[in-house]
MDAnalysis code that builds the backbone (N, CA, C; Angstrom):
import MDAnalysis as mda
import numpy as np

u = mda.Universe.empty(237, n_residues=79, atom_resindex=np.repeat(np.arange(79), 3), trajectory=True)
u.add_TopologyAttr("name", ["N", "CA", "C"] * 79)
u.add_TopologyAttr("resid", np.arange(1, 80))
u.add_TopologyAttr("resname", ["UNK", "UNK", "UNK", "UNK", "UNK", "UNK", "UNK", "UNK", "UNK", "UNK", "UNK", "UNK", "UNK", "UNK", "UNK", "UNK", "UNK", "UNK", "UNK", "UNK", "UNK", "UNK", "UNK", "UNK", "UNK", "UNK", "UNK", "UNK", "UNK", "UNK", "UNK", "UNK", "UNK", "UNK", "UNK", "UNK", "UNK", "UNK", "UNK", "UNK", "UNK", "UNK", "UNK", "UNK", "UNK", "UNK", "UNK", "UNK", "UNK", "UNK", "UNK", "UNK", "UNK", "UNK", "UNK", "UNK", "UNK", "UNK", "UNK", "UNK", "UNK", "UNK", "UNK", "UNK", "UNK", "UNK", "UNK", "UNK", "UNK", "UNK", "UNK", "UNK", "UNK", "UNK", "UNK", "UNK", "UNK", "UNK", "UNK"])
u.atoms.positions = np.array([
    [-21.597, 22.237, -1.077],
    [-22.808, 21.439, -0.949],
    [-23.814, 21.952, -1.974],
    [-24.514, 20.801, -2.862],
    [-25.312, 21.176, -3.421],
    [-26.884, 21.063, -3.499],
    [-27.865, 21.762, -3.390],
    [-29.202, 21.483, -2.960],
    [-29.917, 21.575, -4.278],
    [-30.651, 20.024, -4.105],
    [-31.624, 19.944, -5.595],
    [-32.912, 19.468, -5.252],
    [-33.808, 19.541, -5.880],
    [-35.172, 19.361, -5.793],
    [-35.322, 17.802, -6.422],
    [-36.019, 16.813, -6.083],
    [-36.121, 15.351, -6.526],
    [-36.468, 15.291, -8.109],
    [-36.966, 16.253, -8.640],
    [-37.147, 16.269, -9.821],
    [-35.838, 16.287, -11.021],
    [-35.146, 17.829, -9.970],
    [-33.848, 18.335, -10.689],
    [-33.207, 16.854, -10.878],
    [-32.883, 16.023, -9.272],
    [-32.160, 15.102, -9.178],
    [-32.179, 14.161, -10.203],
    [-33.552, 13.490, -10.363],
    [-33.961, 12.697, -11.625],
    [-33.460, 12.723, -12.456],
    [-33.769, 14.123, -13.060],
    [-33.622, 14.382, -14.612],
    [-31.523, 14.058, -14.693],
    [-31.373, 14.624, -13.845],
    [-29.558, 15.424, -14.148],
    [-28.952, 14.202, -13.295],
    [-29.418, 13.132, -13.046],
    [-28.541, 12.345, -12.089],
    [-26.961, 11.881, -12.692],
    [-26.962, 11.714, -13.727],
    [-25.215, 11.416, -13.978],
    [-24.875, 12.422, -13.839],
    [-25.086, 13.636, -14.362],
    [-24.083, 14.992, -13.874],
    [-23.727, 15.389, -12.203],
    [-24.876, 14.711, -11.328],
    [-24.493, 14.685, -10.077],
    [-23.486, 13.620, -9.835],
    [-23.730, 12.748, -10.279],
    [-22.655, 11.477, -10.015],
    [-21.467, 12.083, -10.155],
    [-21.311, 12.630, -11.166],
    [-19.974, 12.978, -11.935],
    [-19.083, 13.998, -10.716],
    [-19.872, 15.078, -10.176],
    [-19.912, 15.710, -9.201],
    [-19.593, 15.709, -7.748],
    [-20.281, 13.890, -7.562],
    [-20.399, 13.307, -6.558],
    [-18.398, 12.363, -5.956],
    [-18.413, 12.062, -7.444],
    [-16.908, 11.628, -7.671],
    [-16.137, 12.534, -7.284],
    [-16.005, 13.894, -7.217],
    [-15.098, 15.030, -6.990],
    [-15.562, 15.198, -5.373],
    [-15.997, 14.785, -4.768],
    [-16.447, 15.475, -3.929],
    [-17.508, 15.773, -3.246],
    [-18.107, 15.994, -3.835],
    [-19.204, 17.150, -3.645],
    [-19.979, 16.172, -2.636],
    [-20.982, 17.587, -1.918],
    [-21.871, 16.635, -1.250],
    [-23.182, 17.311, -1.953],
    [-24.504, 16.241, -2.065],
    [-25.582, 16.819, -2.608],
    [-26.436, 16.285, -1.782],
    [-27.639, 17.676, -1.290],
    [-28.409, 17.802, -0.791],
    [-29.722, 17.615, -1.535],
    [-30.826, 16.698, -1.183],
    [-31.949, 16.102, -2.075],
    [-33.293, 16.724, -0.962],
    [-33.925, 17.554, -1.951],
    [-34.938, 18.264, -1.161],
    [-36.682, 18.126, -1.520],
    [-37.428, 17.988, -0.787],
    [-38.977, 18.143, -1.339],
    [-39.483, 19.144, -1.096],
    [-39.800, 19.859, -2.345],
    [-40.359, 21.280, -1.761],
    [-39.607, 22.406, -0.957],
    [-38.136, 22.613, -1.897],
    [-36.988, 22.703, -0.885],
    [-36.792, 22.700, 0.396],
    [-37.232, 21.272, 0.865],
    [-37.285, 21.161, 2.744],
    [-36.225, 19.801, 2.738],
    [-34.947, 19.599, 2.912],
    [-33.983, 18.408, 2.728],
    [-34.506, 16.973, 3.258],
    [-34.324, 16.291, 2.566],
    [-35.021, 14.405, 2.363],
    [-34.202, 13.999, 2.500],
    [-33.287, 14.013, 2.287],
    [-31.777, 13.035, 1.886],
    [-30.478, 13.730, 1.575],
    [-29.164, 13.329, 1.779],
    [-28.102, 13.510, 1.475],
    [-27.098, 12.703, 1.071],
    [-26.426, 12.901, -0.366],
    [-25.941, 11.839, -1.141],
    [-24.212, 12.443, -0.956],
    [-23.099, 11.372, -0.362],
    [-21.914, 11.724, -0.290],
    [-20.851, 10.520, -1.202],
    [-20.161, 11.186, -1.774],
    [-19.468, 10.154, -2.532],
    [-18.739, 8.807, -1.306],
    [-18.920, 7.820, -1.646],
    [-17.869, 6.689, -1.294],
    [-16.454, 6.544, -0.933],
    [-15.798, 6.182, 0.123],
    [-14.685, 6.370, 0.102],
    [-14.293, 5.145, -0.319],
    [-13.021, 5.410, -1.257],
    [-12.238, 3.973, -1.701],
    [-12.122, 3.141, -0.721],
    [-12.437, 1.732, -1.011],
    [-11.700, 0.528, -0.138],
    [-10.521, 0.629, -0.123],
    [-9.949, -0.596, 1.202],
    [-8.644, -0.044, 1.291],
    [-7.923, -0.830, 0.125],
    [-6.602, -0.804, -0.379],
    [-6.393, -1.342, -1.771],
    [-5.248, -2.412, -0.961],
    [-4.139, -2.561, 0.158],
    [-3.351, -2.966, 1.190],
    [-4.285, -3.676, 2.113],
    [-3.827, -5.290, 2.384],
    [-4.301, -6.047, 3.195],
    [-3.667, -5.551, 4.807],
    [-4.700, -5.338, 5.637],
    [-3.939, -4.970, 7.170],
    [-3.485, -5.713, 7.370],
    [-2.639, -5.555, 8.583],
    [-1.397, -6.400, 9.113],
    [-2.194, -6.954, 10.512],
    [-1.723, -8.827, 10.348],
    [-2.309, -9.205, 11.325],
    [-1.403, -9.190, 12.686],
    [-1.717, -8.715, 13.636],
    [-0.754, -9.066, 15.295],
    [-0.951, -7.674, 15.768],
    [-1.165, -6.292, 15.146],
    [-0.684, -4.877, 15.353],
    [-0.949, -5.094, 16.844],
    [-2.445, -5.853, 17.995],
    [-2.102, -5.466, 19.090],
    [-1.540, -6.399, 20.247],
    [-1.273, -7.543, 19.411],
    [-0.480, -8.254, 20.101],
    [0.456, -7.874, 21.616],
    [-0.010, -8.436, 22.688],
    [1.085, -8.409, 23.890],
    [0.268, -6.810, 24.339],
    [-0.746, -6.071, 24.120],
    [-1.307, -4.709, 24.568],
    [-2.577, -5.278, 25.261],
    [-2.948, -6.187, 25.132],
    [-4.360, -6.918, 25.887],
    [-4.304, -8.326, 26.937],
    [-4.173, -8.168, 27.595],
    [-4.088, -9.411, 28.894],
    [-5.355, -9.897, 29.206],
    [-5.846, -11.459, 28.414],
    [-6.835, -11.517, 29.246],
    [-6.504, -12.646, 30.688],
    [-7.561, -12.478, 31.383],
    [-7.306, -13.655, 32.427],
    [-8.187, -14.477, 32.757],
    [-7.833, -15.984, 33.438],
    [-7.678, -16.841, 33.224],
    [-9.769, -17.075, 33.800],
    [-10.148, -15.622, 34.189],
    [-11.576, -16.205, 34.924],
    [-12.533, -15.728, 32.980],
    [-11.866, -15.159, 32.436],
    [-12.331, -15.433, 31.074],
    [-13.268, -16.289, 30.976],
    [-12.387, -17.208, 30.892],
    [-12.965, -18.572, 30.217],
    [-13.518, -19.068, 30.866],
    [-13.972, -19.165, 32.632],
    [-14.644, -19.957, 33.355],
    [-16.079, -19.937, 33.024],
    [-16.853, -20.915, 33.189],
    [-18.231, -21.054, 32.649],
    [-18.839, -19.894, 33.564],
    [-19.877, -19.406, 32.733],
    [-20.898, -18.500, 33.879],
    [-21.676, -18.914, 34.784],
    [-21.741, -18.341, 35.827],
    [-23.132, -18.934, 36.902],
    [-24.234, -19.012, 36.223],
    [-24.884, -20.227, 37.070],
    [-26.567, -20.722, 36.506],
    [-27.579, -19.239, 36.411],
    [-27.417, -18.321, 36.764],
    [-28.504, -17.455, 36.587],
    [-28.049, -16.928, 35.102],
    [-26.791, -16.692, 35.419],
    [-26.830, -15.464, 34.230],
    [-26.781, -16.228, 33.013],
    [-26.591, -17.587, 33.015],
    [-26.971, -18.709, 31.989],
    [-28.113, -18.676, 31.301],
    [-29.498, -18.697, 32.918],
    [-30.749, -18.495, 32.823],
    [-31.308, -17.340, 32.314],
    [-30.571, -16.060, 32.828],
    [-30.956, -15.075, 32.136],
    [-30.957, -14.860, 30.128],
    [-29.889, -15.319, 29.465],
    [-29.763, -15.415, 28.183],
    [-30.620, -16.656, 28.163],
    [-31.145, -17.457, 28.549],
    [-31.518, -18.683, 27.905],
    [-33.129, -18.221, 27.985],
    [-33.636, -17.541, 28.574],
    [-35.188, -16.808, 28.949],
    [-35.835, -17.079, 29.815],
    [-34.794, -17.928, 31.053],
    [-36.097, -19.003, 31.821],
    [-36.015, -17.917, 32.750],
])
């Protein structure tokens, strides 16, 4: 982890980037008292997920779908 002052940060910011790419985590400080913390990005995934994985693991039933009672209707609606 690296701790820099907002000024340091300014001036040297691509060399943190560069830094930031490897790894690193950088700590952004005022008056060395920490403001912020900058962590590199993790790659998106580059593989589309697979659709069904939980297929047949979730049962719903059949009161699901029944309409809700008038209050709790009333309640989301604000009256």
């Amino acid at each position: 982890m690296i701790r820099v002052n907002i000024h340091e940060a300014k001036t040297h910011l691509s060399r943190y980037l560069e830094q930031l790419a490897q790894g690193e985590v950088i700590v952004i400080c005022r008056r060395n008292v920490p403001v912020a913390e900058l962590r590199p990005v993790r790659p998106s995934r580059l593989e589309r997920r697979p659709v069904g994985l939980g297929k047949g693991k979730v049962e719903i039933g059949g009161a699901f779908f029944a309409p809700l009672p008038d209050d709790l209707l009333d309640a989301f609606e604000g009256r």
